[in-house]
N, C-alpha and C positions, 0 to 999 in steps of 0.2 A: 835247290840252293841250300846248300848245310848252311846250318847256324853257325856261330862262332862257341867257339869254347868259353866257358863261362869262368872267371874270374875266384878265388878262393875268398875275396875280403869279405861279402854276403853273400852267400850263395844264392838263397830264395829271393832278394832283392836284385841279382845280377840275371836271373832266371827269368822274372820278372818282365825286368828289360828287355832281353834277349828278345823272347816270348811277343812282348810287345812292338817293337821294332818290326818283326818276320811280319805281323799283322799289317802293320799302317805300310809296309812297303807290296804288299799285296802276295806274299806268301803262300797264303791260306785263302781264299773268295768266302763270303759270309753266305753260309750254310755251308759250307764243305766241312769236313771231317780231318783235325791236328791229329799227327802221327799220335803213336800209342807214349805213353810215359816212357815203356821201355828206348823206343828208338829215339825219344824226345833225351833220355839218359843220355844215351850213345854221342848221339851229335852234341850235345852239350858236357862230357866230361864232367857231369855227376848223378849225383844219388837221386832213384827213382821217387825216393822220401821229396827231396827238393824241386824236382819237376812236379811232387803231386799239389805241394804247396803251393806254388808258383801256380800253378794252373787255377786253385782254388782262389786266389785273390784274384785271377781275370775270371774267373765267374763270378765274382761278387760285385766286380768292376762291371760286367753287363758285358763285356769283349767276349764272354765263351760260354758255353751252357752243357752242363754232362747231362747227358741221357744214358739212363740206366742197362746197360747190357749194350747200347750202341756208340760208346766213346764220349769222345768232346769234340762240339759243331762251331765254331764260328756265326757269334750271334751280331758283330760289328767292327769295324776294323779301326774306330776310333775310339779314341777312352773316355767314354762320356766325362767322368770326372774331370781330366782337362779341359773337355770342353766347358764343364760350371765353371771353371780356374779362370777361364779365358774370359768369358762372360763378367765374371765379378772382378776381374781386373780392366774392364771395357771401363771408356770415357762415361764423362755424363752424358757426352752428347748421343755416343753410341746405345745409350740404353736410354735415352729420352726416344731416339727414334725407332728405337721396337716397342715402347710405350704405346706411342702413335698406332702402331699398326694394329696391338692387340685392342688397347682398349677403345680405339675410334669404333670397330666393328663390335666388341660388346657391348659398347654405349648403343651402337644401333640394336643390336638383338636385345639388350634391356629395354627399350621402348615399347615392344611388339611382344616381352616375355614376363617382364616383371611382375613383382604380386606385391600386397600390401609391405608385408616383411621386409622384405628388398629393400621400399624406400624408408623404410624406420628404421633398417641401420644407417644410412645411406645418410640422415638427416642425427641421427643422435654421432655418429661419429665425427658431423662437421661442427655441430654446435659444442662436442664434448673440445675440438678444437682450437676454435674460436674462446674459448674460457683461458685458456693457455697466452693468449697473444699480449701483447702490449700496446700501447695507445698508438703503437705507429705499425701494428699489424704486424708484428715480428714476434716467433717465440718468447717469455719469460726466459731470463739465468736460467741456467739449471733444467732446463725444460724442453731442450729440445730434441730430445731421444724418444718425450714420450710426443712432442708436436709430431714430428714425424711417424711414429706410428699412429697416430687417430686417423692422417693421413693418408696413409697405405691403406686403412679398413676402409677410409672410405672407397677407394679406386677398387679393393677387393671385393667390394658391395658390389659396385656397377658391374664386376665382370662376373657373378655371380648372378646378378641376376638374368643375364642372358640365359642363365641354366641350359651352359653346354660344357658338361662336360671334361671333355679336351681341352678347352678355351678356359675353363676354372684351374684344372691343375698345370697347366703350361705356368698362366700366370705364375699359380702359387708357387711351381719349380722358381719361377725368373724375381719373385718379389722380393728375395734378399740381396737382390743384385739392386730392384728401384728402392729401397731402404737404404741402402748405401750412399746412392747415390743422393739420394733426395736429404741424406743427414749432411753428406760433404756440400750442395750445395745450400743448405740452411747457414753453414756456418761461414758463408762465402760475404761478407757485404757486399760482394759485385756483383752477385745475382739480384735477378729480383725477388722479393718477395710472393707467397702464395696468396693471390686473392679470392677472398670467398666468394666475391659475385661470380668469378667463372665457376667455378665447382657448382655454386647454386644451381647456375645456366646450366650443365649438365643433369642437375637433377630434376630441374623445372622441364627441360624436354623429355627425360624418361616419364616422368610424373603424368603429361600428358601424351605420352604415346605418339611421340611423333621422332621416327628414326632419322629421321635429315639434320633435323633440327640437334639432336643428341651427338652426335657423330661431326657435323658440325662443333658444337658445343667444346665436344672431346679437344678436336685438333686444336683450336684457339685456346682451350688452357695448357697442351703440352707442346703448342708450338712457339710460345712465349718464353718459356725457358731456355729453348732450342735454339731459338734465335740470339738470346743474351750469352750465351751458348760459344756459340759461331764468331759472336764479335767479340767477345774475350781472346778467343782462340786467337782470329786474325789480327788482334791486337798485337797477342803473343809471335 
């Protein structure tokens, strides 16, 4: 299947395109080998300068990989970067409930992993919190950008301390998607509020190593939101 002729308004952004499209339509299979610049020229009606550019921003995109003396492979047919796009444009409720998933399972692998350290961020990031709040348990004026990250440290404590990993940087990819999310709804009065005794509950079960109890703990603080969540929604 030829590409289409490539447009003169940007070339290396119309290339780009092109380039990308051929991908997500299944063009190319990941690991297979994109024609050469030259023939990549030919079908696209320009300069092999512009195909090599074009090619370089989808291996920096994670879509293509050159290997040295053996072309360029096909490393994924989607653009990871949209997929963050998509991600950080997701509900709250959508990212409340991959919350659930990630951190109920490192709430339990912090139970059975954790070390001393673990729980002394874990506890100076809710107490450094808790200074923040006002007599009705709500951020201070002016305060809630940093409420919400004492916040995130702490959730990034519990998932660290499972010490896996995969399960640390996933989070850390997806936590500026729960930062987001967790600042739009601080500033919501029709949420509820973050209470400390659940986050305690979650640290009191890591604390004594017991992963039912954690995980447990987990769901019942991020299924409270998810709920108030839901019934906003179908209010709306």
């Amino acid at each position: 299947m030829a590409l289409k002729a490539a447009g003169r308004q940007s070339l290396v952004d119309t290339v780009v395109e092109a380039l990308r499209a051929q991908l997500a339509a299944g063009e190319w299979q990941v690991g297979t080998r994109i024609p050469t610049e030259h023939a990549l020229a030919e079908q696209l009606q320009v300069g092999r300068n512009t195909v090599r550019e074009a090619v370089r921003v989808l291996v920096h995109a994670g879509m293509l990989r050159s290997r040295q003396g053996e072309g360029t492979f096909v490393v994924s047919t989607a653009d990871p970067a949209e997929v963050l796009r998509g991600i950080r444009r997701a509900g709250i409720r959508d990212v409340l409930e991959l919350r659930i998933a990630l951190e109920a399972e490192a709430a339990r692998l912090a139970a059975l992993r954790h070390d001393p350290a673990d729980l002394e961020r874990m506890r100076a990031a809710l107490d450094a919190q808790a200074e923040l709040e006002d007599s009705e348990g709500r951020p201070h004026s002016g305060s809630l950008e940093l409420y919400a990250d004492h916040d995130i440290a702490f959730h990034r404590a519990v998932v660290e301390a499972a010490h896996n990993t995969a399960l640390t940087a996933t989070y850390g990819w997806f936590s500026s998607s729960v930062r987001e999310a967790l600042v739009t709804a601080l500033d919501d009065q029709a949420m509820p509020k973050i209470v400390h005794g659940d986050h305690r509950a979650v640290l009191d079960a890591i604390a004594h190593g017991d992963p039912d109890a954690a995980e447990r703990a987990t769901r019942a603080l991020l299924e409270r939101p998810k709920r108030a969540v839901e019934a906003l929604l179908a209010g709306d």
